[in-house]
C-alpha positions in Angstrom: 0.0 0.0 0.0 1.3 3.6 -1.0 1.7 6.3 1.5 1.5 10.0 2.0 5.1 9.4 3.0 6.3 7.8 -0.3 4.5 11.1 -2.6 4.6 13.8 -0.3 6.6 17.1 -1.2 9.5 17.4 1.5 10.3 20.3 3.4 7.5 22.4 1.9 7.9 26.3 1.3 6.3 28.1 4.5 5.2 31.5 5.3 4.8 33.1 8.3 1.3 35.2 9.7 3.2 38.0 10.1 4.6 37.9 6.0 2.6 40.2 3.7 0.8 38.6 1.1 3.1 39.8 -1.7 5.9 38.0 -0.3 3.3 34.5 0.1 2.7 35.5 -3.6 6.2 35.5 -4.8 7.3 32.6 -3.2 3.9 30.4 -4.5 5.3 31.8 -8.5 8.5 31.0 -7.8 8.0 27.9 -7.0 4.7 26.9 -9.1 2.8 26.3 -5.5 -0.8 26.9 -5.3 -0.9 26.4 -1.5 1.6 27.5 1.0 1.7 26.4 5.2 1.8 28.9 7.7 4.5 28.1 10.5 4.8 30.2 13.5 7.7 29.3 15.7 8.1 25.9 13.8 4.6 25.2 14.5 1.4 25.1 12.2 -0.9 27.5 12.4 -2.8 27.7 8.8 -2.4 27.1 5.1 -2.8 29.9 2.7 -3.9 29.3 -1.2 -3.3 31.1 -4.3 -7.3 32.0 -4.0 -6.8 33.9 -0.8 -3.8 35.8 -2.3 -6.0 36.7 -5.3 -8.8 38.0 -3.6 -6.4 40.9 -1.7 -4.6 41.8 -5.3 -5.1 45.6 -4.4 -4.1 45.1 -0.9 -1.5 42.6 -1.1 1.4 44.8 0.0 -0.5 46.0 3.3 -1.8 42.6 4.0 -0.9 39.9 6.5 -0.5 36.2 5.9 -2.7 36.2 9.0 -5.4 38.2 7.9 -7.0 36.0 5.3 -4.9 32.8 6.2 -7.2 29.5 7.0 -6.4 28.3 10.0 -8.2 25.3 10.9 -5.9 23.2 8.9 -6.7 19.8 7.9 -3.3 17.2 8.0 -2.7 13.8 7.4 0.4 12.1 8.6 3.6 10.5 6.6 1.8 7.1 7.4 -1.9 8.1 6.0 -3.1 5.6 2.7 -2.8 7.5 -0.8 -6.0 6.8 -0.7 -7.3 8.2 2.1 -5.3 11.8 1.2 -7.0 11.8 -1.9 -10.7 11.0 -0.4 -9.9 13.8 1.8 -8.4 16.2 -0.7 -11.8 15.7 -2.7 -14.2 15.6 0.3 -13.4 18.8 1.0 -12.7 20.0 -2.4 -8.8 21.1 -0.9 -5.9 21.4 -3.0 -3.4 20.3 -0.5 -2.4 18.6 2.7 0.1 19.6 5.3 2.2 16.7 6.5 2.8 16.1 10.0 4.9 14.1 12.2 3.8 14.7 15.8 4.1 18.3 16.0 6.2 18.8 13.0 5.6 20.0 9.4 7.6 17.4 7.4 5.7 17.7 4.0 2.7 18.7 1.9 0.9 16.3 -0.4 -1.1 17.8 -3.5 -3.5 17.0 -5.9 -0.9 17.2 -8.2 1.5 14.5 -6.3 -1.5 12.4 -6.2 -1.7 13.1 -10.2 2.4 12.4 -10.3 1.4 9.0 -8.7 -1.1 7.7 -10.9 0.2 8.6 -14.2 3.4 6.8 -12.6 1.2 3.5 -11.5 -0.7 3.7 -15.5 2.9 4.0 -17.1 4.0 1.0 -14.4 1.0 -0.9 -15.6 1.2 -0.4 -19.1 4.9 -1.8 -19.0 3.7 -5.0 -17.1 3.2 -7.9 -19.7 -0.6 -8.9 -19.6 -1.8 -11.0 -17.5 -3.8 -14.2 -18.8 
């Protein structure tokens, strides 16, 4: 069975609430994110999406990370199913999830690692010889 642990994104990019949303924006195009934790003395304390950033476009550069941040965060940890991350992603129609270990933010898993994983399991599948 597959595990967050085995398609989760490692050391994910972080913000803090007290960062303006023009720097949460800058990092998310830097690095193609669409969702971004918010860690507040190495501890979680929200998650912040592209769609929060774009609804304070005017007021990005007077705007806190905390301000429009969502923080009741839902997590899975490094041991969760794939499945279950991707019943959960869906359920609550949620682009990511943070990744914890105890207390600790170790990863984010994303629709798109999920996507990374199944085009990976088709290709692995369509390598297999057939089956009779």
């Amino acid at each position: 069975m597959m595990t967050v642990r085995d398609r989760m994104t490692r050391d994910p990019v972080t913000v803090t609430p007290d960062d303006l949303l023009a720097t949460a924006q800058a990092k998310m195009e830097a690095g193609g994110f669409r969702q971004l934790p918010v860690v507040k003395d190495e501890n979680l304390v929200g998650i912040l999406t592209d769609r929060d950033v774009r609804q304070h476009g005017r007021q990005m550069r007077i705007t806190k990370v905390s301000e429009v941040m969502t923080a009741e965060v839902l997590t899975v940890s490094p041991k969760t199913p794939l499945e279950e991350a991707a019943r959960i992603l869906l359920e609550h129609k949620i682009g990511g999830l943070p990744v914890m270990a105890g207390d600790k933010l170790i990863g984010i898993i994303t629709i798109s690692d999920l996507l990374r994983a199944l085009v990976d399991m088709l290709a692995s599948t369509a390598r297999s010889p057939a089956h009779p």
